[in-house]
C-alpha positions as CSV (number, residue, x, y, z in Angstrom):
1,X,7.2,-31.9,-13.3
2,X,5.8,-30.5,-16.9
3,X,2.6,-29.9,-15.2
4,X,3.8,-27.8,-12.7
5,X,5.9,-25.7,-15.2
6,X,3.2,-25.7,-18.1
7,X,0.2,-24.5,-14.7
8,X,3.2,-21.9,-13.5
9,X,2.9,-20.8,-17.5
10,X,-0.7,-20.3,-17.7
11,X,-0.7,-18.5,-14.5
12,X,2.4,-16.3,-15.8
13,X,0.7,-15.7,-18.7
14,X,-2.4,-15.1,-17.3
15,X,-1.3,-12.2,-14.6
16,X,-2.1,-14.6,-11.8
17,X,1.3,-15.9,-11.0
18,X,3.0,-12.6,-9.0
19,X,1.2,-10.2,-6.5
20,X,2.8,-8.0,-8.2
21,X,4.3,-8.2,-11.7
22,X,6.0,-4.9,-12.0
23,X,7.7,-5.7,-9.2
24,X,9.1,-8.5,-10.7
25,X,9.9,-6.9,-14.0
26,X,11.7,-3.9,-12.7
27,X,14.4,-6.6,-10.6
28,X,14.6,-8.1,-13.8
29,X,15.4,-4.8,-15.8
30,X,18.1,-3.7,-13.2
31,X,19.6,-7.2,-13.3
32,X,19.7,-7.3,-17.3
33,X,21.3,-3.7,-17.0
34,X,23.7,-4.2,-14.8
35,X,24.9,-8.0,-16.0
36,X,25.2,-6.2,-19.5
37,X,27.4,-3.3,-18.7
38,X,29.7,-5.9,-16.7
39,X,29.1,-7.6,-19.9
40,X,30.3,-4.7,-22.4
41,X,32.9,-3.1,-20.3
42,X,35.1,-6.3,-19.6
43,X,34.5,-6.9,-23.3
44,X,36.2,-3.3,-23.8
45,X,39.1,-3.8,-21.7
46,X,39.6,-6.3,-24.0
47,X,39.0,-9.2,-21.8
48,X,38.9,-12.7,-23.6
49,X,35.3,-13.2,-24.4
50,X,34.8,-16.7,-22.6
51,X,36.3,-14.9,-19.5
52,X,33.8,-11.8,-19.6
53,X,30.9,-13.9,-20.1
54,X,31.5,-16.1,-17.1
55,X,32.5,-13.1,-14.9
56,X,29.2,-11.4,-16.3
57,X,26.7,-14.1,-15.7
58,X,28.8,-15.0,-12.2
59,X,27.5,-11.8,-11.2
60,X,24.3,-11.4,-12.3
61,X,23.0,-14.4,-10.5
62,X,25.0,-13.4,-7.3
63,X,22.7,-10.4,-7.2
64,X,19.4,-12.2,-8.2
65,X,19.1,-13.4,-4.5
66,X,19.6,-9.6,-3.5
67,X,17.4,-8.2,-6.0
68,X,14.1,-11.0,-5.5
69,X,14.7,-11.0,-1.3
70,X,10.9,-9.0,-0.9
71,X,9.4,-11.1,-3.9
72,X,6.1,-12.7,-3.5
73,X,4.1,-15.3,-5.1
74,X,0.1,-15.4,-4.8
């Protein structure tokens, strides 16, 4: 299993992992962005911090499906 993560590494690392890496780093922009407004504005409403985080991160990875459907792997 650590050789498959440390050769998915190398590739990563070497720009042979994604057909195509901006791709990949735009989804995870827009999911950053969005799970850290959820993030800030449930904080504001003065939401109890352990509460805003779950709801935060709940969401983001309820999107990350959405946002990686048309990713591809070389």
């Amino acid at each position: 299993m650590f050789q498959i993560a440390w050769f998915s590494a190398k590739l990563f690392f070497k720009g042979k992992l994604f057909r195509d890496p901006v791709y990949f780093i735009k989804q995870i922009a827009i999911a950053t962005i969005i799970g850290s407004l959820v993030l800030v504005s449930l904080a504001l409403i003065k939401l109890p911090l352990l509460l805003a985080v779950a709801t935060s991160s709940l969401l983001t990875g309820i999107m990350m499906p959405f946002l990686f459907k048309d990713f591809k792997m070389q």
